[in-house]
ROKOLLO-559565 format. One record per residue (C-alpha): residue in three letters; residue number from 0; x, y, z. Coordinates in nm, 4 decimals. Layout:
{ALA; NUM; {X; Y; Z}}
...
//
This chain:
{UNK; 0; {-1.5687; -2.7189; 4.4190}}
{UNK; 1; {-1.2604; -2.5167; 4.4890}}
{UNK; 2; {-1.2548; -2.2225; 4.6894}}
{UNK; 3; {-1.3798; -1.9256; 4.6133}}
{UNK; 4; {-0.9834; -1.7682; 4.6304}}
{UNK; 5; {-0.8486; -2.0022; 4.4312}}
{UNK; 6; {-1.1189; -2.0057; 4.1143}}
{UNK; 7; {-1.0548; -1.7853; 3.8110}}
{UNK; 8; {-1.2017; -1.5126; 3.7216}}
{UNK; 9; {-1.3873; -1.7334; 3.4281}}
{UNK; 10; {-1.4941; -1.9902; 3.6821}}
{UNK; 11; {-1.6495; -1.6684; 3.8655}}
{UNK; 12; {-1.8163; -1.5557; 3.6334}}
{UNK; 13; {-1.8979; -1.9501; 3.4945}}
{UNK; 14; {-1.7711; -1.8678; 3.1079}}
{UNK; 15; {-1.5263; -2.0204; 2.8991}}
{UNK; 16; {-1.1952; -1.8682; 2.8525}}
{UNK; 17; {-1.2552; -1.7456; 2.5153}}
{UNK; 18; {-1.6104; -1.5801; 2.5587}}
{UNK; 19; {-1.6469; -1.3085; 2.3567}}
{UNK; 20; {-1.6645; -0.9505; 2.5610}}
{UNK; 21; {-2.0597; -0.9365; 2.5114}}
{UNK; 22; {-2.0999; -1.3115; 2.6762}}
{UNK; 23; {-1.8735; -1.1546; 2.9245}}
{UNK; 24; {-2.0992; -0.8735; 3.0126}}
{UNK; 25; {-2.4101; -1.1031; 3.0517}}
{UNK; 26; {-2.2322; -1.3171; 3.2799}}
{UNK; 27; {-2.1449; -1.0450; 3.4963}}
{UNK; 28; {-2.4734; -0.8876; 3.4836}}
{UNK; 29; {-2.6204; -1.2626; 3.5929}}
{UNK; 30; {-2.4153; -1.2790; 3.8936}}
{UNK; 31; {-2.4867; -0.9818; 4.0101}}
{UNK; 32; {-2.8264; -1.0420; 4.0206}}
{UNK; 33; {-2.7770; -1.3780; 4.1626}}
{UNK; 34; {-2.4932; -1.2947; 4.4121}}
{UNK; 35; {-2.5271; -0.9044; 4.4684}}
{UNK; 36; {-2.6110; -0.7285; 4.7910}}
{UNK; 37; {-2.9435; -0.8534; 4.9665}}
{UNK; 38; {-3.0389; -1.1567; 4.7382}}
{UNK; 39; {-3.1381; -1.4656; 4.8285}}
{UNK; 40; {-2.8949; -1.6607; 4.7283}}
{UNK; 41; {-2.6076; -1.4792; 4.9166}}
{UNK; 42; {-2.8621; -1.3936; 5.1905}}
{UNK; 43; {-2.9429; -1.7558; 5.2701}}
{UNK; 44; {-2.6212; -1.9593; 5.1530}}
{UNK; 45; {-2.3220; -1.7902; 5.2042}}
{UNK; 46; {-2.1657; -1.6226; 5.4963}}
{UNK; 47; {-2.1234; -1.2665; 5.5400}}
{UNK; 48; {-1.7238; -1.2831; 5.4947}}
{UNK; 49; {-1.7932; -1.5416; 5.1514}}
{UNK; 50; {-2.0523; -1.2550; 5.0335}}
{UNK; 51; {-1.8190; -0.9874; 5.0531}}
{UNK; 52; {-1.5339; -1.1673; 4.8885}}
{UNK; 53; {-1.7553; -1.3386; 4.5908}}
{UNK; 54; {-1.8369; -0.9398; 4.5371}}
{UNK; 55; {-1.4930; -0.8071; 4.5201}}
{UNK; 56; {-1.4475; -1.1332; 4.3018}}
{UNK; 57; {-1.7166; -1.0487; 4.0401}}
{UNK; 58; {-1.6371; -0.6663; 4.0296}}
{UNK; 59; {-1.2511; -0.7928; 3.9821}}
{UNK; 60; {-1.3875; -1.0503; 3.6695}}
{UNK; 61; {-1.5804; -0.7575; 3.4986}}
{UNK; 62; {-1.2884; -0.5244; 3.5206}}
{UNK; 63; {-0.9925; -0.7585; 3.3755}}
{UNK; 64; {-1.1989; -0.9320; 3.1629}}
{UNK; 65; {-1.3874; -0.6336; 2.9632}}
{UNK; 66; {-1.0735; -0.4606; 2.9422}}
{UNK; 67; {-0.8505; -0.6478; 2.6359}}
{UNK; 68; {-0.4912; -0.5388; 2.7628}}
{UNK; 69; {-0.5784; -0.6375; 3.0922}}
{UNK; 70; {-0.7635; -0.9784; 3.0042}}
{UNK; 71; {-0.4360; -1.0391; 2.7564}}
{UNK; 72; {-0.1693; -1.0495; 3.0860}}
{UNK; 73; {-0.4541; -1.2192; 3.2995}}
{UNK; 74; {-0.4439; -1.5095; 3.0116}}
{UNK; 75; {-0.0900; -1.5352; 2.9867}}
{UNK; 76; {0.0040; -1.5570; 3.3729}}
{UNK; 77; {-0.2770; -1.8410; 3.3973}}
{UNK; 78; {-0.0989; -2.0459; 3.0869}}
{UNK; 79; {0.2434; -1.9717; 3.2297}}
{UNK; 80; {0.1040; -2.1190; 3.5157}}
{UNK; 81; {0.1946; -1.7813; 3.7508}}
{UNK; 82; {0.0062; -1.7659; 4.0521}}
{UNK; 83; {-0.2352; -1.4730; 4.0237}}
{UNK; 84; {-0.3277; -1.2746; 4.3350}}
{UNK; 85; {-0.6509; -1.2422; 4.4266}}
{UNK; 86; {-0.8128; -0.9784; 4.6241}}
{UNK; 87; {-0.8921; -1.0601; 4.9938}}
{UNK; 88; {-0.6734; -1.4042; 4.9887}}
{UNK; 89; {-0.4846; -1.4533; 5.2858}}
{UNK; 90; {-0.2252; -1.7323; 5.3672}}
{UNK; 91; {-0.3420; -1.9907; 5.5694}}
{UNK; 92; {0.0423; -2.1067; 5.6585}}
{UNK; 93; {0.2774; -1.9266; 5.8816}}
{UNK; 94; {0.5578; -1.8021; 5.6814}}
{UNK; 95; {0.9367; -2.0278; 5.7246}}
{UNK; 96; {1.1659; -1.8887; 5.9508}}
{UNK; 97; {1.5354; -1.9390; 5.8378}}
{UNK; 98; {1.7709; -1.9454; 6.1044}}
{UNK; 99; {2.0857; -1.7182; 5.9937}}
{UNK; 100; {2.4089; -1.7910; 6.1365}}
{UNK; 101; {2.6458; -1.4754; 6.2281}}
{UNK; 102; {2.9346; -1.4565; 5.9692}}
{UNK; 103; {3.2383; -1.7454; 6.0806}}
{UNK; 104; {2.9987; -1.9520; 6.2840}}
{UNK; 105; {2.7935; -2.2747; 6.1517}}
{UNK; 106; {2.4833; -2.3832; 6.3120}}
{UNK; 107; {2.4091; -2.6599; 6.5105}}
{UNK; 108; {2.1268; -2.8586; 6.6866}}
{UNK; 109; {2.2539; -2.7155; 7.0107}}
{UNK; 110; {2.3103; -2.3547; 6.8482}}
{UNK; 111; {2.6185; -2.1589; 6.7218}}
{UNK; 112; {2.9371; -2.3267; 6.6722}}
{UNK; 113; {3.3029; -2.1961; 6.7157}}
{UNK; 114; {3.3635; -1.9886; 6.4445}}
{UNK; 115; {3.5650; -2.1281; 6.1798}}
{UNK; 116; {3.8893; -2.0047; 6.0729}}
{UNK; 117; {3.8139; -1.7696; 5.7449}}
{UNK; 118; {4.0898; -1.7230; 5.4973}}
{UNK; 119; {4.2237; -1.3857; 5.3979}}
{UNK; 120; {4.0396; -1.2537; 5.1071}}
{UNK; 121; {4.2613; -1.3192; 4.7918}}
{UNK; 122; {4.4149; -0.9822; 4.6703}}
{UNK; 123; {4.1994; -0.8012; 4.4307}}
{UNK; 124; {4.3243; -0.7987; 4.0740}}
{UNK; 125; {4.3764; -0.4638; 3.9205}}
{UNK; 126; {4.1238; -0.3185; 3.7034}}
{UNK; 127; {4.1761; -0.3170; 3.3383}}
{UNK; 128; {4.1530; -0.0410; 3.2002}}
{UNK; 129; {4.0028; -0.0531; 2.8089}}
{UNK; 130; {4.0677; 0.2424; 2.5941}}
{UNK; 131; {3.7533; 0.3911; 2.5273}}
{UNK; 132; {3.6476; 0.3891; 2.1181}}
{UNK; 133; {3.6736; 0.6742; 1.8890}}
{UNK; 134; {3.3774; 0.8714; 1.8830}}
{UNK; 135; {3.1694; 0.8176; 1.5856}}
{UNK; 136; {3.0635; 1.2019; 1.3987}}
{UNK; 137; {2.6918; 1.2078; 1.3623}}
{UNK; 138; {2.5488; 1.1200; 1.0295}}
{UNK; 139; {2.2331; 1.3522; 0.9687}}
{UNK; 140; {1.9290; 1.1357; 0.8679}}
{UNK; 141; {1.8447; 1.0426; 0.5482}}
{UNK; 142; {1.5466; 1.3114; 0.5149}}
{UNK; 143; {1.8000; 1.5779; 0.5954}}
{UNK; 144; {2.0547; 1.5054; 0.2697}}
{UNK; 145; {1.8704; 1.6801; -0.0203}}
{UNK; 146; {1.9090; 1.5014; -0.2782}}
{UNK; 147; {2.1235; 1.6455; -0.5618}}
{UNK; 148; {1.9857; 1.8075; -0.8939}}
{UNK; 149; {1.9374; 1.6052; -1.1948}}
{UNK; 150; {2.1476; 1.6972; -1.4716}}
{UNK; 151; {2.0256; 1.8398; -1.7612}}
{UNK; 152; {2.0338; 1.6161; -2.0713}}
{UNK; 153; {2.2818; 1.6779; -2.3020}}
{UNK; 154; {2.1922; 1.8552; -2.6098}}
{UNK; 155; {2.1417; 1.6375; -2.9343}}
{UNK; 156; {2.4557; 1.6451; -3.1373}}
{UNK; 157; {2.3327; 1.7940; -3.4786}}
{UNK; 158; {2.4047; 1.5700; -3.7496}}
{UNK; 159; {2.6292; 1.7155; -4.0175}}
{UNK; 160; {2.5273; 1.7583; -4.3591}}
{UNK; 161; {2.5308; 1.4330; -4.6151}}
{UNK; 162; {2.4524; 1.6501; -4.9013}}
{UNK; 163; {2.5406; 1.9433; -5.0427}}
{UNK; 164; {2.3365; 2.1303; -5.2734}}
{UNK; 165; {2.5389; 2.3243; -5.5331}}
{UNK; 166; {2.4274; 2.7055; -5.6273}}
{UNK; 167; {2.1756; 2.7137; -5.8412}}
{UNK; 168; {1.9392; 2.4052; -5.7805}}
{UNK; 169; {1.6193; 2.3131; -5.8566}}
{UNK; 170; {1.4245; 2.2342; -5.5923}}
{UNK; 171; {1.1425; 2.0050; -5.6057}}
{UNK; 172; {0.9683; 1.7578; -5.3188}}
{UNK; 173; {1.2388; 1.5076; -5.3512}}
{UNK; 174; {1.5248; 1.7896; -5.2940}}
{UNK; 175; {1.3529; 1.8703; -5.0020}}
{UNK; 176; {1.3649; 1.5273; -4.8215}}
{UNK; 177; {1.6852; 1.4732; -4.9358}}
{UNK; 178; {1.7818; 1.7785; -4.7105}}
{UNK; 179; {1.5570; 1.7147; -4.4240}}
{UNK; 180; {1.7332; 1.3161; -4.4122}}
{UNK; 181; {2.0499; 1.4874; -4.4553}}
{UNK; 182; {1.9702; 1.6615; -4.1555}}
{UNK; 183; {1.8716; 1.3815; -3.9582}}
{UNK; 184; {1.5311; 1.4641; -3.9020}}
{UNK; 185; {1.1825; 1.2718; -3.9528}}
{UNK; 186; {0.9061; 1.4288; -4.0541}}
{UNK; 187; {0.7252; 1.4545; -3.7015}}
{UNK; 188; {1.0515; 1.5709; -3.6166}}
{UNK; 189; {1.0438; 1.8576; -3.8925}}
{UNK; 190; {0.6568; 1.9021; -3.8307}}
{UNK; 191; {0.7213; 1.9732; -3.4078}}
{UNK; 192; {0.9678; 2.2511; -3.5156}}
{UNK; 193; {0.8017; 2.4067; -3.7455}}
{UNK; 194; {0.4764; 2.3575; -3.6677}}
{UNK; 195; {0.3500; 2.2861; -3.9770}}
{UNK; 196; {0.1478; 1.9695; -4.0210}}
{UNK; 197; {0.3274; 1.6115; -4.1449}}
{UNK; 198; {0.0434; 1.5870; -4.3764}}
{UNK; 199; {0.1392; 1.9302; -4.5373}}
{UNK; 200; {0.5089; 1.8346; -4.5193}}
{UNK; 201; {0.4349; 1.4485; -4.7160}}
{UNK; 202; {0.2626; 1.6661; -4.9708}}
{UNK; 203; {0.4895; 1.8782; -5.0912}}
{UNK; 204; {0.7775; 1.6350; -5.0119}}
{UNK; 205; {0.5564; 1.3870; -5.2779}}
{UNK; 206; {0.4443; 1.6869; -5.4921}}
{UNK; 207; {0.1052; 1.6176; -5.4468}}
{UNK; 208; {0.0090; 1.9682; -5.5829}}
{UNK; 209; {-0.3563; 1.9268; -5.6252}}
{UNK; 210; {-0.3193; 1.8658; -5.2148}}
{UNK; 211; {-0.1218; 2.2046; -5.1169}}
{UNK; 212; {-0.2755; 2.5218; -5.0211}}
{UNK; 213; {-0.2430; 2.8034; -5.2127}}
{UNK; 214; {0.0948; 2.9757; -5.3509}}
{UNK; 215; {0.0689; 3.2620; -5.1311}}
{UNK; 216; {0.0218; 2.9935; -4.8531}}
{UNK; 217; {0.2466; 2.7332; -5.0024}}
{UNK; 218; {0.5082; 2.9890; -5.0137}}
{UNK; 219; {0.5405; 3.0319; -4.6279}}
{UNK; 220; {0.5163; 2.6761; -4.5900}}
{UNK; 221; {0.8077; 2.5965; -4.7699}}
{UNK; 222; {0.9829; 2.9374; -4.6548}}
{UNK; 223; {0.9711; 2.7805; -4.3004}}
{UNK; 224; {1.0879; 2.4481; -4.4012}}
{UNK; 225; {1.3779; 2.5249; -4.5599}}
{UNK; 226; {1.5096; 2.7460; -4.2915}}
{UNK; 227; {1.4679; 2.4738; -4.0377}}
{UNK; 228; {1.6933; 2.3076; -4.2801}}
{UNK; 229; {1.9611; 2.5783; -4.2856}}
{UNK; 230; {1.8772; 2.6423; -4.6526}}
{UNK; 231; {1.8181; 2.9757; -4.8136}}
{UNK; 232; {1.4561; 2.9987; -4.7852}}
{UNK; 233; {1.4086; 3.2702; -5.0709}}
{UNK; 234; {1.6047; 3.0833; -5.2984}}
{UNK; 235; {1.3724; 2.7567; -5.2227}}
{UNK; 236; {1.0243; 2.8837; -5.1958}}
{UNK; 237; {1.0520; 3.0711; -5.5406}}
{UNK; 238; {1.2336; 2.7334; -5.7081}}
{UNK; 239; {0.9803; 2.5193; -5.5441}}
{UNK; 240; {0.6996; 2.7464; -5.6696}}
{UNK; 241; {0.8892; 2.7730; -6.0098}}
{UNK; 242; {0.8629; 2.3825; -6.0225}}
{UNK; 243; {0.4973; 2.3394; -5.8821}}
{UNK; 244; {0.3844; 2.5848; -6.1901}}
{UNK; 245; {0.6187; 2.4129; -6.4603}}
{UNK; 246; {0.4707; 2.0873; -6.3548}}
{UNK; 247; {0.0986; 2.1290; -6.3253}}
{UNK; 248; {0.1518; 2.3558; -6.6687}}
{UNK; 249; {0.3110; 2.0204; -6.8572}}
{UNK; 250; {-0.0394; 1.8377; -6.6945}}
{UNK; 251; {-0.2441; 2.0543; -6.9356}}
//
């Protein structure tokens, strides 16, 4: 069984090297009550200089070994194969002397030599002298450069007219979409400005008369549609309304 200096502090403590921190703690607890102060075991066995370094040994085991940064450099000096000091461990070997000789002299069974003849030191080379680098400027970090404002998207280009509607037109549904596709706009499109539903818009569009609201509310429907379209709205609301009564008049 080796020595009580040279075991580890697993072997102390009789564990594996991988025991868990609570087998740890039962181990520790065991030896104490087997090896602590006044038992029988160190009272009858051991000597009084073996019980007081088994003691320091145990209290040394419970402190490395419960504590995980500690435990972590105890395991790696033990597979690097570094000799770990323990507590209480003395050398039993008498340090090696080496005999020095004074500068110029060699030594000898019978003690210092003559000195030997030392050559000059060789002349020191001069320094060289490397010209120091530009300084750098400081770039401020990244969270420091605000980043720039986004542009603002550029405005739709309207689309020009594709027809023109000559003085004195009639305008029915189909005149109407002819102006709002001449525009460029769909009818959600037409709907969003206005605000005035698609369904509204389809209907008088298809002439679906038995689907529009009344003329005094028809009116201001169309009113706003045809100024969205850059039309004259007076002119177009009474046309449209002119049309809407010729039509459901020839349905009679």
């Amino acid at each position: 069984m080796k020595p009580l200096a040279e075991q580890t502090l697993y072997e102390i403590l009789e564990i594996p090297d991988d025991a868990p921190l609570g087998e740890i703690q039962r181990a520790y607890d065991r030896a104490r009550s087997l090896y602590g102060p006044g038992s029988l075991a160190t009272y009858t066995l051991m000597a009084p200089e073996e019980q007081a370094l088994l003691g320091r040994r145990i209290e040394e085991a419970r402190s490395v070994l419960l504590d995980p940064v500690a435990r972590a450099g105890y395991d790696a000096r033990l597979a690097s194969g570094t000799p770990v000091p323990q507590p209480g461990r003395t050398s039993e070997s008498r340090p090696t002397v080496t005999a020095t000789a004074p500068p110029g002299f060699q030594l000898s069974a019978d003690g210092p030599a003559a000195p030997e003849e030392v050559p000059p030191p060789a002349a020191a080379a001069p320094p060289v002298v490397v010209p120091a680098a530009p300084p750098v400027p400081a770039t401020p970090p990244f969270a420091a450069i605000a980043p720039a404002p986004p542009e603002p998207p550029a405005p739709a280009p309207r689309t020009p007219d594709k027809a023109i509607f000559p003085e004195g037109t009639r305008w029915t549904g189909e005149m109407l979409r002819r102006a709002r596709e001449g525009r460029g706009l769909t009818v959600v499109a037409l709907a969003e400005r206005t605000k005035i539903t698609r369904h509204h818009i389809d209907n008088v569009e298809q002439d679906r008369f038995d689907k529009l609201p009344a003329p005094v509310y028809l009116r201001g429907i169309v009113l706003s549609l045809a100024r969205e379209l850059r039309l004259d709205g007076q002119k177009v609301a009474r046309s449209y309304l002119e049309h809407m009564a010729a039509a459901l008049h020839d349905s009679k």
